[in-house]
MARKEPA-898871 format. One record per residue (C-alpha): residue number from 1; x, y, z. Coordinates in steps of 0.1 Angstrom, whole numbers, plus 5000, padded with zeros to 4 digits. Example, Ala and Ser with C-alpha at 12.3 -4.5 7.8 and 13.67 -1.06 7.14 Angstrom:
<rs>
<1 <5123 4955 5078>> <2 <5137 4989 5071>> 
</rs>
This chain:
<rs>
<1 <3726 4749 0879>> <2 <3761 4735 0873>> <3 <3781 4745 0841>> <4 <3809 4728 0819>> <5 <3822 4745 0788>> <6 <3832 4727 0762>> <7 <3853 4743 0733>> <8 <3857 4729 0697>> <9 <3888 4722 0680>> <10 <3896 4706 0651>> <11 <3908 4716 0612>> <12 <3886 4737 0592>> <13 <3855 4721 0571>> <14 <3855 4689 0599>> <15 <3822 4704 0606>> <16 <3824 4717 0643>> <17 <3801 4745 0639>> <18 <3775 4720 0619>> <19 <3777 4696 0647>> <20 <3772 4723 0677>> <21 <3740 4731 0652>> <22 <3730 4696 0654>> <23 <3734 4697 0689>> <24 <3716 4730 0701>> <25 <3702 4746 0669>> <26 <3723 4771 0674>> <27 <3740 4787 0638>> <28 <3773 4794 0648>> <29 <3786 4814 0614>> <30 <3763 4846 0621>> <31 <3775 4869 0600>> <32 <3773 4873 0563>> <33 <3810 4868 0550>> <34 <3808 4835 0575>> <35 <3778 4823 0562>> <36 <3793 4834 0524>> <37 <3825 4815 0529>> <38 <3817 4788 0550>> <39 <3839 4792 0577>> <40 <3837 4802 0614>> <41 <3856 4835 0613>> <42 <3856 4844 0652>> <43 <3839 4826 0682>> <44 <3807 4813 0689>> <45 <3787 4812 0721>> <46 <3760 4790 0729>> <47 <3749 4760 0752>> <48 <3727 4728 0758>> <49 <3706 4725 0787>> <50 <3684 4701 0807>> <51 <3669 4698 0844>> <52 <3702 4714 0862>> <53 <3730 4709 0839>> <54 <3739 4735 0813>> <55 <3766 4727 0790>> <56 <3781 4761 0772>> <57 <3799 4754 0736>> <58 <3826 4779 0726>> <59 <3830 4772 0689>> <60 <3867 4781 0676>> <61 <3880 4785 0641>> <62 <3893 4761 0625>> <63 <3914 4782 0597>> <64 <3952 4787 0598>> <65 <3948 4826 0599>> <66 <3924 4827 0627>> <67 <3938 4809 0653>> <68 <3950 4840 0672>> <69 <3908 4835 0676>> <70 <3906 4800 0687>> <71 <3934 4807 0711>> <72 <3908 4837 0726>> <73 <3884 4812 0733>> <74 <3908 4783 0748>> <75 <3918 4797 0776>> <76 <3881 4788 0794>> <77 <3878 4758 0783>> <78 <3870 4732 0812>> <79 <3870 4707 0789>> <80 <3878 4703 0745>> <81 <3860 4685 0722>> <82 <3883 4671 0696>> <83 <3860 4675 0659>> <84 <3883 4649 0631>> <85 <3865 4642 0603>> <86 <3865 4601 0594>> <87 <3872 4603 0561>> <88 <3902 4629 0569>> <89 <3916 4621 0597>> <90 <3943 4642 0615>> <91 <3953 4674 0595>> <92 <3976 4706 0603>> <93 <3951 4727 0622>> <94 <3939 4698 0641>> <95 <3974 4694 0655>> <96 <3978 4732 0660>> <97 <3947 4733 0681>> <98 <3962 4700 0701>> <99 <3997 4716 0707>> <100 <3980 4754 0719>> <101 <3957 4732 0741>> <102 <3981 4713 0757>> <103 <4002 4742 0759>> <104 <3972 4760 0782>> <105 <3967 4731 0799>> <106 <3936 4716 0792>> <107 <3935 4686 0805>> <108 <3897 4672 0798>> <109 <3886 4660 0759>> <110 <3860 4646 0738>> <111 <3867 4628 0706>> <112 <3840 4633 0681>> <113 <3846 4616 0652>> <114 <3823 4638 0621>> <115 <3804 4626 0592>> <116 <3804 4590 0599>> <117 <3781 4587 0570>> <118 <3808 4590 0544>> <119 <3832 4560 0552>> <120 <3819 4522 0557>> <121 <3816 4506 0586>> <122 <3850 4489 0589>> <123 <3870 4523 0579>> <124 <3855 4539 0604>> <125 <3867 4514 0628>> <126 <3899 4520 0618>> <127 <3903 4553 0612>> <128 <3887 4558 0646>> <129 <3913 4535 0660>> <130 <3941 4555 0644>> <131 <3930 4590 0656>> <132 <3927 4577 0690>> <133 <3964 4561 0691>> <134 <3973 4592 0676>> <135 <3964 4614 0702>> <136 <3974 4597 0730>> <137 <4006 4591 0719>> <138 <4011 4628 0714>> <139 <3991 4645 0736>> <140 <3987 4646 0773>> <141 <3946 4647 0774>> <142 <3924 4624 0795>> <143 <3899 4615 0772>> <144 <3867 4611 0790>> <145 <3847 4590 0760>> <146 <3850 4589 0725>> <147 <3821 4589 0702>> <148 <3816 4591 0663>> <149 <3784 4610 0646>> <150 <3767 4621 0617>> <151 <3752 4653 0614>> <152 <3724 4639 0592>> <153 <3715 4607 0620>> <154 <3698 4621 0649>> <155 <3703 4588 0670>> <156 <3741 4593 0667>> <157 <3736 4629 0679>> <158 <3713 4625 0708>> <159 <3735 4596 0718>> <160 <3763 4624 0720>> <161 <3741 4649 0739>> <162 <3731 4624 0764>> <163 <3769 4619 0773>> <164 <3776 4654 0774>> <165 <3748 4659 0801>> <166 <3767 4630 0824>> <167 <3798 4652 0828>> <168 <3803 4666 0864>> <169 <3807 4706 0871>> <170 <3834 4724 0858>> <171 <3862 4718 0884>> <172 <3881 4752 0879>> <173 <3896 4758 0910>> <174 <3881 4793 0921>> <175 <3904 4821 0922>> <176 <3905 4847 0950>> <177 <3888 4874 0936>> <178 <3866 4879 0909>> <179 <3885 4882 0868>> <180 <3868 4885 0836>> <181 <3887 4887 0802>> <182 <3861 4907 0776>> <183 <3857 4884 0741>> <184 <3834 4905 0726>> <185 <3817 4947 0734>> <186 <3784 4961 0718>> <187 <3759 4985 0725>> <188 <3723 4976 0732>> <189 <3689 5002 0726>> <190 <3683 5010 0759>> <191 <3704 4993 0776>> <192 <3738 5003 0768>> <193 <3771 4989 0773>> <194 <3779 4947 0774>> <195 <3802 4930 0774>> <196 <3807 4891 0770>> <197 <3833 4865 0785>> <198 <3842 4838 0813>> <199 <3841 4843 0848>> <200 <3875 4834 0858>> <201 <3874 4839 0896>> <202 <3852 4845 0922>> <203 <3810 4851 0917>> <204 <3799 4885 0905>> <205 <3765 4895 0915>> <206 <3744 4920 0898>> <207 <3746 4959 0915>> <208 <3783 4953 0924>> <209 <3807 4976 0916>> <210 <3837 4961 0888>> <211 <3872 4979 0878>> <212 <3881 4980 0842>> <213 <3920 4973 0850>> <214 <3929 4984 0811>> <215 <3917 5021 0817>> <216 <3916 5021 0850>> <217 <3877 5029 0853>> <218 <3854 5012 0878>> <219 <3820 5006 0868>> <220 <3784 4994 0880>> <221 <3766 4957 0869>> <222 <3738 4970 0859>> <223 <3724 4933 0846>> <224 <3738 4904 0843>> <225 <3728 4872 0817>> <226 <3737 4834 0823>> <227 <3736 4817 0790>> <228 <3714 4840 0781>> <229 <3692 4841 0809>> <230 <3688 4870 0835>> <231 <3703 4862 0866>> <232 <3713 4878 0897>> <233 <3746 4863 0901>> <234 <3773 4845 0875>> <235 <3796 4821 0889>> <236 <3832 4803 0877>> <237 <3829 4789 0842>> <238 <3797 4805 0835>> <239 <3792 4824 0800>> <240 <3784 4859 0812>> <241 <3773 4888 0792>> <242 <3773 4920 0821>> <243 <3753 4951 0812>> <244 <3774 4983 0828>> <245 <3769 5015 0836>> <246 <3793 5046 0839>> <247 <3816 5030 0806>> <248 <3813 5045 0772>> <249 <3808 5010 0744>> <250 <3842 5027 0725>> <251 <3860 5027 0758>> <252 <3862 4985 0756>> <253 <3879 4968 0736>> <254 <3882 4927 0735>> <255 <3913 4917 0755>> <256 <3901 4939 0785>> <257 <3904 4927 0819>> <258 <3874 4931 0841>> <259 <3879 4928 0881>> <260 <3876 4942 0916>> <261 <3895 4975 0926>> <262 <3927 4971 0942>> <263 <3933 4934 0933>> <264 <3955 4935 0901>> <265 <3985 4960 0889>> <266 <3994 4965 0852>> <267 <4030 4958 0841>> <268 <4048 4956 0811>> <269 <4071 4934 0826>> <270 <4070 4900 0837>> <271 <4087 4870 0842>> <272 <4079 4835 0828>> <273 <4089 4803 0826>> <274 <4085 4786 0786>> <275 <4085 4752 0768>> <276 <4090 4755 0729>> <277 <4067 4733 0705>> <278 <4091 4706 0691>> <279 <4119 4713 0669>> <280 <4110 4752 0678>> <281 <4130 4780 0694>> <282 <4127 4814 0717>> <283 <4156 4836 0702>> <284 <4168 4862 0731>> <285 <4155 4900 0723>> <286 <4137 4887 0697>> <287 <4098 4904 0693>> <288 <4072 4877 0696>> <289 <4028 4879 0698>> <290 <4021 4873 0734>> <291 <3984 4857 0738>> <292 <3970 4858 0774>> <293 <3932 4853 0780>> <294 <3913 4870 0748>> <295 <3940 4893 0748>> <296 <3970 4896 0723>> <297 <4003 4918 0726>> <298 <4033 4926 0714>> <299 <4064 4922 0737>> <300 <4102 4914 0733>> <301 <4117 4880 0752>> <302 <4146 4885 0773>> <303 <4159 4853 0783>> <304 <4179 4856 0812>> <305 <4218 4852 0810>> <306 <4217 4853 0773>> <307 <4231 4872 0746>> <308 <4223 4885 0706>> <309 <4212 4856 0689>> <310 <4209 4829 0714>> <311 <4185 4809 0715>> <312 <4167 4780 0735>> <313 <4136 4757 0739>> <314 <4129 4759 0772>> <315 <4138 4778 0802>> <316 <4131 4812 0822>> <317 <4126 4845 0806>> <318 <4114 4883 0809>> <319 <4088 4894 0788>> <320 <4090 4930 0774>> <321 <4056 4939 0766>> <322 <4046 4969 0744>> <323 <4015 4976 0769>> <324 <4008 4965 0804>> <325 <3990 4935 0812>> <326 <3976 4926 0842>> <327 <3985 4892 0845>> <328 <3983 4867 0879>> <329 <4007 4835 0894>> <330 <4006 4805 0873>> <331 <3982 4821 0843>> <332 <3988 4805 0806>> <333 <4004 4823 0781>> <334 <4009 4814 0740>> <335 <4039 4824 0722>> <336 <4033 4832 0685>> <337 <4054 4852 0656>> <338 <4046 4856 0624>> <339 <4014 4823 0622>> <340 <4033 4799 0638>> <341 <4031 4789 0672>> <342 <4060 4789 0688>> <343 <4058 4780 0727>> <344 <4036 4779 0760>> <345 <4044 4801 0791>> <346 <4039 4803 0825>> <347 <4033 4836 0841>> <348 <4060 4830 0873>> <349 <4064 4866 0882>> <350 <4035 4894 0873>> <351 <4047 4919 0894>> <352 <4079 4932 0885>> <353 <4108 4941 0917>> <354 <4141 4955 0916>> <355 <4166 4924 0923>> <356 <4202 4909 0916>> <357 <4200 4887 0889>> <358 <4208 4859 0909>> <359 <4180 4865 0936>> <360 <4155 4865 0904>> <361 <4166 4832 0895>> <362 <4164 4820 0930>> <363 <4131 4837 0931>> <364 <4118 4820 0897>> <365 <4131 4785 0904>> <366 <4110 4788 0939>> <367 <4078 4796 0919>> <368 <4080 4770 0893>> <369 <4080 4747 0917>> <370 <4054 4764 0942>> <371 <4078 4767 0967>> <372 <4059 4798 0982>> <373 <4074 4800 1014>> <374 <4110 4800 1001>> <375 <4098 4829 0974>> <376 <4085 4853 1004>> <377 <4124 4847 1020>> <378 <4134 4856 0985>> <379 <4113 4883 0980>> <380 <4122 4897 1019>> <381 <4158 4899 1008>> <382 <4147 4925 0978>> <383 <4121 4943 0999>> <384 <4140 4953 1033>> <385 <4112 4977 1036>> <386 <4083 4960 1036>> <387 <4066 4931 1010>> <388 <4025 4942 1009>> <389 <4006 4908 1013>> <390 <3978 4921 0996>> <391 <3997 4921 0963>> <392 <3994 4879 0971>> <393 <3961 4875 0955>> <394 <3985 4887 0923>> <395 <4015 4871 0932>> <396 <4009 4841 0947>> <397 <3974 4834 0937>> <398 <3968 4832 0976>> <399 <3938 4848 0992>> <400 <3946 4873 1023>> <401 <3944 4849 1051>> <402 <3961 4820 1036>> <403 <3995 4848 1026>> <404 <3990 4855 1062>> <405 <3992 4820 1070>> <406 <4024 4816 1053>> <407 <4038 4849 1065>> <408 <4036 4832 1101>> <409 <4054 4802 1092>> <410 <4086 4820 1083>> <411 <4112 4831 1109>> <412 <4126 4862 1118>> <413 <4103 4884 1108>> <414 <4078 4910 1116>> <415 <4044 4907 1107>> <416 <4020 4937 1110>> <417 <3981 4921 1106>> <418 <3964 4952 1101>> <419 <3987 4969 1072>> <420 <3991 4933 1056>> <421 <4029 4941 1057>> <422 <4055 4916 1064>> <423 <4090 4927 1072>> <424 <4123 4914 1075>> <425 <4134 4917 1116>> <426 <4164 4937 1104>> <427 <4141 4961 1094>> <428 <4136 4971 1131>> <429 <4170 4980 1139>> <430 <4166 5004 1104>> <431 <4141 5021 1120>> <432 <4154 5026 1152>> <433 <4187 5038 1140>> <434 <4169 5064 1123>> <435 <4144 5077 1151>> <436 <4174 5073 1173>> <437 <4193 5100 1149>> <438 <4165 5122 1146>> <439 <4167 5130 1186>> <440 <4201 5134 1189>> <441 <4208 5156 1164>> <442 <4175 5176 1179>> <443 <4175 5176 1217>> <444 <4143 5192 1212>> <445 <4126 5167 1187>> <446 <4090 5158 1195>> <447 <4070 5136 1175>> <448 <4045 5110 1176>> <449 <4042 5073 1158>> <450 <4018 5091 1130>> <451 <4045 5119 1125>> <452 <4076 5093 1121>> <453 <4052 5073 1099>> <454 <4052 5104 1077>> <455 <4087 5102 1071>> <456 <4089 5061 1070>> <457 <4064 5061 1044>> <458 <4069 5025 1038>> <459 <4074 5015 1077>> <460 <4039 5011 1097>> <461 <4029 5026 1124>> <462 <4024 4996 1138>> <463 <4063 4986 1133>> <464 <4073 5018 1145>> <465 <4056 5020 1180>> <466 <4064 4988 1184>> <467 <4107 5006 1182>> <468 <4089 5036 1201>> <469 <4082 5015 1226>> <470 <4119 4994 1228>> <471 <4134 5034 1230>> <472 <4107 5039 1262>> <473 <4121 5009 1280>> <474 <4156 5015 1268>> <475 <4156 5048 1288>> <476 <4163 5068 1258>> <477 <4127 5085 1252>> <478 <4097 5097 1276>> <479 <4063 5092 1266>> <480 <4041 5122 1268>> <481 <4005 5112 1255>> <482 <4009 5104 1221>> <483 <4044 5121 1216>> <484 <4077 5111 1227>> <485 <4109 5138 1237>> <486 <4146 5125 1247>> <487 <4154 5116 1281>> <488 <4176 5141 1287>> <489 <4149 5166 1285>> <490 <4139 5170 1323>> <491 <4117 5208 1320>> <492 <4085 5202 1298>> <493 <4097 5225 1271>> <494 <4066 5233 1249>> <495 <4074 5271 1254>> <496 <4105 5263 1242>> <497 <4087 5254 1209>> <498 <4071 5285 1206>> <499 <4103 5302 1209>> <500 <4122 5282 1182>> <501 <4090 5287 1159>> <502 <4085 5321 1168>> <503 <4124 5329 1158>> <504 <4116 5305 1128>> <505 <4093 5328 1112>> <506 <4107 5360 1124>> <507 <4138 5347 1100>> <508 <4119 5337 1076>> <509 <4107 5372 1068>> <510 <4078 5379 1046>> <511 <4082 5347 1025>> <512 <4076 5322 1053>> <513 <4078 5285 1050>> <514 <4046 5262 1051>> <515 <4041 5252 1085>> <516 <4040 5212 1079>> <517 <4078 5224 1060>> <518 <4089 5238 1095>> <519 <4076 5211 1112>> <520 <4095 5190 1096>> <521 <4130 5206 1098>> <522 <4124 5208 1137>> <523 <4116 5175 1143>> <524 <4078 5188 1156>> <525 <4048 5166 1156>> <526 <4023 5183 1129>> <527 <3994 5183 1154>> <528 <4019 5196 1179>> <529 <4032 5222 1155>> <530 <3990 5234 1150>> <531 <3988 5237 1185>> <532 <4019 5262 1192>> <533 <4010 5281 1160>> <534 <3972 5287 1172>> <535 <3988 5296 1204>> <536 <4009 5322 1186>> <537 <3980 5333 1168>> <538 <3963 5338 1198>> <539 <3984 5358 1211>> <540 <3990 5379 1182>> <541 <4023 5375 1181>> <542 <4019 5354 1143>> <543 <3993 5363 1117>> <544 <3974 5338 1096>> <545 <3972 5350 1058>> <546 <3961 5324 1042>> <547 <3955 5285 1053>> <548 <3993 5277 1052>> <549 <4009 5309 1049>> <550 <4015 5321 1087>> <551 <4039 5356 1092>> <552 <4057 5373 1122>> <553 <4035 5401 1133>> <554 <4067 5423 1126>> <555 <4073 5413 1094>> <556 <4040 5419 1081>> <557 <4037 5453 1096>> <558 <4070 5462 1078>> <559 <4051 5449 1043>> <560 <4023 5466 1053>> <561 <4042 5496 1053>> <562 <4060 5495 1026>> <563 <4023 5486 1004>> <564 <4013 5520 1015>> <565 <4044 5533 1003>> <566 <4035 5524 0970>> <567 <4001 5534 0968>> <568 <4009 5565 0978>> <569 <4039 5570 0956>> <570 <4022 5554 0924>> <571 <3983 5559 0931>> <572 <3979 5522 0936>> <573 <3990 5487 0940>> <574 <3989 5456 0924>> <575 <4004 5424 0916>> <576 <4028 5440 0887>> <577 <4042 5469 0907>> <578 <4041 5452 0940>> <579 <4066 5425 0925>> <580 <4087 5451 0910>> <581 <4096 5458 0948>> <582 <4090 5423 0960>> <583 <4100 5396 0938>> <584 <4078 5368 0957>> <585 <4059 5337 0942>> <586 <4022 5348 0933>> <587 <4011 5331 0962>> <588 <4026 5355 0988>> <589 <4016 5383 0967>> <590 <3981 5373 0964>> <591 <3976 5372 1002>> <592 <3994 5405 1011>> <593 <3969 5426 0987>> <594 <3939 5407 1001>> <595 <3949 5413 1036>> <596 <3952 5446 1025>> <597 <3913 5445 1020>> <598 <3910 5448 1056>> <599 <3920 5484 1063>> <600 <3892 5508 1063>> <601 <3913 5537 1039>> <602 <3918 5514 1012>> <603 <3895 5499 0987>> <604 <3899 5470 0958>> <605 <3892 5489 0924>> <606 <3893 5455 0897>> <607 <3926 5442 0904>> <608 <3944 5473 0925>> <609 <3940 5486 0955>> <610 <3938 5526 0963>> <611 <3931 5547 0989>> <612 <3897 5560 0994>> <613 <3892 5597 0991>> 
</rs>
């Protein structure tokens, strides 16, 4: 079935909500102080339908106060229909619903000229004529037909439905992965938690695992309804209600973001670029209402290059938010303070890097214009270490294979197709210098790709076998299985190892270092380092305590010793009067008395050990 959802707009009392009734049968104002005041409070959901077409309405309100509402229910419109009554024509909240729309870039409208029935034939002409002219003169919408109706003549409404049901599919462009901003939470006997918005992005089927990005939770679709029928899977544009399971009701909140785990990071930083309503201004460090999707937050505008009290209409700017959103390339944002609109934005830059000013300019100017190729260069100069192309779903608003695509289209760099990494070429002479270091301050350095990759957390080990393999042919390393030793190495020197360790731990005493530690500060591979320590073990010339706490055989016998000492001197041992002689961490302690356990003439009494008598 294809779906188109058409929002209302218009000034209060032009009767939206009475014509979507007309339409569908559907009573928008559901709750008692609606119904008792005569206005539509917060949105309305419902739809038309016949043979394959569905047409979803998303009914806004029309008062001053509310339209941090209407602005909720905007963002999914695929297409507006503009409600001006004929006997009042254009009025304030009609143009403040025009100016946020154009602002969010809705392109598609309907003009719907209400109660028909009240003006003659002739002013009806003209004030259609009028209404027209004016919003094409102000506005850029493409107006796919215009009609005028009366609530109270059917013809003049069926006339209206059969044009709705000749508009084509939504034509969203679908997103890369699956988003879903939350408009309204409840609870359900029986069924639990639900929660209603738009599909943004990809399809969602029922039984799929979803990520609440706002508490970081992940949750399971337990059901899902289309316009208010079961389904098994909900697709872009369509009004979805999704039961889930493993998410307390109180837990939601409208404004969440619903999407697939590991897709989207939270700042509260991001860049935009902005466009003030006429004869309206963004003042720098000023705090402004922030409206993106159904959610609304605080945040501070920096504009860039800018000082106290400047001020501009248009331009580039960081947003300071009080919370983190988690926003993606290119998404629509409304700037409010106080209940005036103020500007639109662009969300340029929703994931925040460390830069020089002037790169974040460069940066910002390549992504206004989609200039994607020249923002990765940009971006490489910032990220010397590595830029993650799966962050370009975010970023870019590119799927995986087409950030690859454009990864291999740039020069001079490395690109490594299994991490998703792309690095500047520099980068390779980074890493080499420091492997290079590493074995000639440590003739007896040996390590393996996984064991450098520990270190170079943000280099792949991809990247680095590929310099592994450079210091091979180069003459500077020999390759030994998996690990690598310096050239000037000729005897295989693994009992070397076990020397070095060995004298390692006799330093160390009875407080020795963990072994992955010692590893480290001899340059040993960690798998390596197992090996020579089982070897030692074996031999019994180290004891295992505990799983990382591995002592000379000498040293512990000395301990041992000395544990006796005490129990015989004091009747007993235990952590207080074992510290009094030892002053070691608990965890040392803990593992001397329970290797104490395994001598035959002593026994554990609670928490001290004694001699048996």
């Amino acid at each position: 079935m294809s779906n188109y959802i058409i929002g209302t707009c218009g000034h209060i009392d032009h009767g939206k909500t009475a014509l979507i009734r007309a339409l569908n049968g559907y009573e928008g104002d559901s709750t008692k102080e609606e119904q008792q005041r005569g206005i539509t409070i917060d949105l309305s959901f419902s739809n038309l339908s016949q043979d394959d077409k569905n047409v979803a309405f998303i009914d806004v309100p029309g008062h001053e106060k509310l339209i941090k509402n209407m602005i909720a229910g905007a963002f999914s419109f695929d297409c507006v229909m503009i409600v001006v009554s004929a006997v009042e024509k254009i009025m304030p909240q009609t143009i403040e619903h025009l100016e946020i729309l154009n602002l969010l870039g809705v392109k598609n409208a309907i003009l719907t000229i209400t109660k028909k029935d009240l003006v003659d034939e002739e002013t009806l002409k003209k004030n259609k004529e009028e209404i027209e002219q004016f919003i094409n003169d102000e506005y850029d919408f493409n107006i796919l037909f215009s009609k005028a109706v009366s609530i109270y003549d059917e013809e003049s409404i069926n006339k209206l439905k059969e044009k709705l049901f000749t508009l084509d599919a939504s034509t969203k462009i679908e997103e890369n992965f699956f988003r879903y901003y939350v408009d309204r939470v409840f609870s359900s006997s029986g069924s639990g938690t639900i929660v209603t918005g738009t599909v943004l992005g990809k399809p969602l089927k029922k039984d799929e695992k979803v990520f609440i990005c706002d508490i970081k939770k992940e949750a399971k679709v337990k059901n899902l309804q289309v316009h208010g029928e079961n389904s098994e899977i909900s697709n872009i544009s369509n009004r979805t209600a999704i039961n889930l399971s493993n998410v307390n009701t109180k837990d939601i909140k409208k404004g969440f973001l619903i999407s697939k785990k590991g897709f989207l990071r939270g700042f509260d930083k991001i860049d935009i670029s902005f466009k003030c309503l006429k004869n309206k201004t963004i003042k720098h460090n000023q705090k402004y209402s922030i409206f993106i999707g159904t959610k609304r937050v605080e945040a501070r505008v920096l504009l860039f290059n800018s000082t106290e009290g400047f001020e501009v209409s248009q331009g580039f700017a960081q947003l300071s938010l009080s919370e983190p959103i988690f926003s993606i390339y290119k998404e629509k944002i409304i700037i409010r303070q106080s209940n005036d609109t103020i500007a639109g934005a662009t969300v340029l830059n929703p994931i925040i890097d460390p830069m020089k000013k002037s790169q974040k300019l460069n940066l910002l100017e390549a992504l206004e214009k989609e200039d994607i190729e020249n923002a990765y260069k940009i971006l490489l100069e910032a990220h010397k270490k590595g830029l993650g192309l799966v962050s370009s779903a975010q970023r870019f608003a590119l799927s995986h294979e087409k950030a690859l695509e454009f990864a291999k289209s740039l020069e001079n760099v490395f690109i490594d197709e299994n991490s998703l990494i792309l690095y500047p070429i520099e980068t390779k002479q980074v890493i080499k210098d420091i492997i290079v270091s590493i074995y000639k301050k440590n003739q007896y350095a040996l390590l393996s790709v996984s064991s450098i990759a520990l270190r170079l957390k943000w280099a792949s080990e991809n990247f680095i076998q590929i310099v592994m393999t450079e210091l091979v042919n180069e003459e500077f390393l020999v390759q030994d299985g998996k690990l690598y030793k310096s050239s000037n190495i000729k005897e295989d020197f693994k009992k070397s190892l076990e020397n070095i360790i060995l004298k390692r731990l006799e330093q160390e005493d009875v407080a020795p270092t963990a072994p992955y530690n010692i590893y480290d500060d001899l340059d040993i591979d960690r798998k390596m380092g197992d090996n020579i320590l089982k070897s030692l073990c074996s031999k019994k010339s180290v004891i295992r305590l505990q799983h990382n706490i591995f002592i000379h055989s000498e040293s512990l016998s000395k301990i041992i010793l000395e544990m006796k000492n005490i129990i015989r001197n004091e009747g007993f041992i235990d952590i207080s009067n074992f510290k009094e002689k030892f002053p070691l961490s608990r965890k040392y302690l803990i593992s001397y008395l329970d290797y104490l356990d395994n001598f035959s003439e002593i026994k554990k009494e609670e928490n001290k050990r004694v001699f048996i008598s």
